[in-house]
Short mmCIF file of the C-alpha atoms (twelve columns), coordinates in Angstrom:
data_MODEL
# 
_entry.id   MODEL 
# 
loop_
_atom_site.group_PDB 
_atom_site.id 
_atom_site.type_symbol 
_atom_site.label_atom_id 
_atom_site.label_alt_id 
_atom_site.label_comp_id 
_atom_site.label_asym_id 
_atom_site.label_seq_id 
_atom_site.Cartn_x 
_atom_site.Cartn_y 
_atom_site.Cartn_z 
_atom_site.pdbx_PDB_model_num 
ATOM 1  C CA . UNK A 1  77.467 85.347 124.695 1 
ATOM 2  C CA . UNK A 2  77.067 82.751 127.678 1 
ATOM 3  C CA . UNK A 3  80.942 81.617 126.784 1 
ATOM 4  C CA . UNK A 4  82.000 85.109 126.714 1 
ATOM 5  C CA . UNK A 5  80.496 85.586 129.939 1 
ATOM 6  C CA . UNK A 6  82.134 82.552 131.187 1 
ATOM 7  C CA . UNK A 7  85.472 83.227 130.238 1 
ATOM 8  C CA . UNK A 8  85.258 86.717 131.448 1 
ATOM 9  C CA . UNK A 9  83.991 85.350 134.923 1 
ATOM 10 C CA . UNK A 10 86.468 82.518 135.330 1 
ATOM 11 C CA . UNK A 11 89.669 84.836 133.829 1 
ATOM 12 C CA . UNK A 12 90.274 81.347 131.112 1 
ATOM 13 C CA . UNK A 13 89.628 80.728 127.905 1 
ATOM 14 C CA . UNK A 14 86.604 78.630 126.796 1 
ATOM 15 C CA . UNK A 15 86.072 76.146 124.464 1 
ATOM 16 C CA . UNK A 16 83.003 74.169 123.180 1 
ATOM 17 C CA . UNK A 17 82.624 70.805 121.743 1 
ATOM 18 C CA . UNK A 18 78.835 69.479 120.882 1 
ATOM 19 C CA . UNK A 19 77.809 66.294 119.011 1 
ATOM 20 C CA . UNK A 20 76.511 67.028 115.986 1 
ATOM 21 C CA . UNK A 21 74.994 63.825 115.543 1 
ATOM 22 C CA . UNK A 22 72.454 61.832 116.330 1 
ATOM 23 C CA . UNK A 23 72.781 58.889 118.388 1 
ATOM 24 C CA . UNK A 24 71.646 55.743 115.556 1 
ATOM 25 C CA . UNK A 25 74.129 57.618 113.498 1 
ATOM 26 C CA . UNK A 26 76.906 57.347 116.521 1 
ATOM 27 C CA . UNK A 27 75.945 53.388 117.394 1 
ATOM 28 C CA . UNK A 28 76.167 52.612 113.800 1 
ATOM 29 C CA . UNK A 29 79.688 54.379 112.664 1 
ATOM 30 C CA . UNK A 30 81.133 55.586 115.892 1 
ATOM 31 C CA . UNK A 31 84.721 54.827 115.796 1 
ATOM 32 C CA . UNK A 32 87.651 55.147 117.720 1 
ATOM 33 C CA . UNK A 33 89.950 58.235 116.911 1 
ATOM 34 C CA . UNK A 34 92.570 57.622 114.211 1 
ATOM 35 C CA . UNK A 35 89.808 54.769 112.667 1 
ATOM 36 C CA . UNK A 36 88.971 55.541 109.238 1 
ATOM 37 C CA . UNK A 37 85.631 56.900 108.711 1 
ATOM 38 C CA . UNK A 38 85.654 58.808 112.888 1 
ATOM 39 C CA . UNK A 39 82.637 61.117 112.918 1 
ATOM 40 C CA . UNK A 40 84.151 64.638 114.006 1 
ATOM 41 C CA . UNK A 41 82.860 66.630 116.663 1 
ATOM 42 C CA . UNK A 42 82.639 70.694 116.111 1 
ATOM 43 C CA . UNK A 43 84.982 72.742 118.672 1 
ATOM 44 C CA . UNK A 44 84.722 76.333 118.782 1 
ATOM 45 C CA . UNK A 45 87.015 78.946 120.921 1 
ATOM 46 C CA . UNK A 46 88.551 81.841 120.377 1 
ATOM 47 C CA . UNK A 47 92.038 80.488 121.589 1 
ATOM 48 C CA . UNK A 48 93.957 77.289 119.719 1 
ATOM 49 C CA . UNK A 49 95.400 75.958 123.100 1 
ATOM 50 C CA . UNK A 50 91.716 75.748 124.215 1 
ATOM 51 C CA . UNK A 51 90.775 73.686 120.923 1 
ATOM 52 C CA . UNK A 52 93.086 71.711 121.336 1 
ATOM 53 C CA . UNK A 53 92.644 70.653 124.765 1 
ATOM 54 C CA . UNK A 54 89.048 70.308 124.069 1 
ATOM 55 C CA . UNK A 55 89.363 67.990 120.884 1 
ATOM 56 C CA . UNK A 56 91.707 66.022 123.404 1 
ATOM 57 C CA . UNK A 57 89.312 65.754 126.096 1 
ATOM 58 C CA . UNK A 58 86.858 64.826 123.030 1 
ATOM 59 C CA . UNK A 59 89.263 61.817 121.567 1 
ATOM 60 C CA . UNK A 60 90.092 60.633 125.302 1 
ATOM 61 C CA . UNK A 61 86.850 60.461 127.710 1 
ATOM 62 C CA . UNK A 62 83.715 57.437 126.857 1 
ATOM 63 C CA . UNK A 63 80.762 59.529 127.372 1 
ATOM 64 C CA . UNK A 64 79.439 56.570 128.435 1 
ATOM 65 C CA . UNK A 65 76.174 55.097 127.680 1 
ATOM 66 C CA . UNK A 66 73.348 56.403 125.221 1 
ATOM 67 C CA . UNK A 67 70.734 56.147 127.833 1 
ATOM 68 C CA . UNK A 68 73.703 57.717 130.160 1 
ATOM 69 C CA . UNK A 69 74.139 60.979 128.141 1 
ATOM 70 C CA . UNK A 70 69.942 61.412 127.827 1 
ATOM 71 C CA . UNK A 71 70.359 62.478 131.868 1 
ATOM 72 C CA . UNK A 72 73.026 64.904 131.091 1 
ATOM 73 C CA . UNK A 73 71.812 67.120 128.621 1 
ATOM 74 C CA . UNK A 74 69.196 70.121 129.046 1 
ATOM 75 C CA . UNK A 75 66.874 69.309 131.677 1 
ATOM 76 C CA . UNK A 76 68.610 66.706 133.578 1 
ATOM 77 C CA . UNK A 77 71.722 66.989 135.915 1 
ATOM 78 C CA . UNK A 78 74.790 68.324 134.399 1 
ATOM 79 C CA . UNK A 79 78.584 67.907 135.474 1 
ATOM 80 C CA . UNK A 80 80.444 70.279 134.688 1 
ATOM 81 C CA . UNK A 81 84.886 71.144 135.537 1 
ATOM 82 C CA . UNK A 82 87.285 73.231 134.625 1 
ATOM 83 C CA . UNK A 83 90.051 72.548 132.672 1 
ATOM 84 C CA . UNK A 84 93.498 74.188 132.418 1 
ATOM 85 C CA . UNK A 85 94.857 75.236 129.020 1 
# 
């Protein structure tokens, strides 16, 4: 319901993207896109545009560091930024 709320309150469609895996799993077989064997990432939305520019941003930004993404998840400071679809 929180995306719901979200889209309702910025007038957009949302999209989510969340790694589904853990991060010895990522180290050991993360891959560039287009590499045989790329781990996928689950994106949910209720419009295709959205997907798509979220599976984008997904294929296109380094998260960065392992110890990096620890501070950005629940708990620690979060970024967060609008995209256009």
């Amino acid at each position: 319901m929180e995306s719901v709320h979200t889209s309702e309150l910025l007038g957009r469609p949302v999209a989510k993207a969340w790694n589904a895996a853990l991060a010895g799993t990522r180290q050991a077989k993360g891959v560039p896109a287009g590499t045989p064997g790329h781990l996928a990432v689950p994106v949910a939305g209720d419009s295709d545009e959205a997907k798509r520019v979220a599976m984008r941003l997904v294929d296109e930004i380094d998260p960065g560091t392992i110890s990096r993404q620890a501070t950005a998840g629940h708990g620690g400071p979060r970024r967060e930024r609008a995209f256009g679809a």
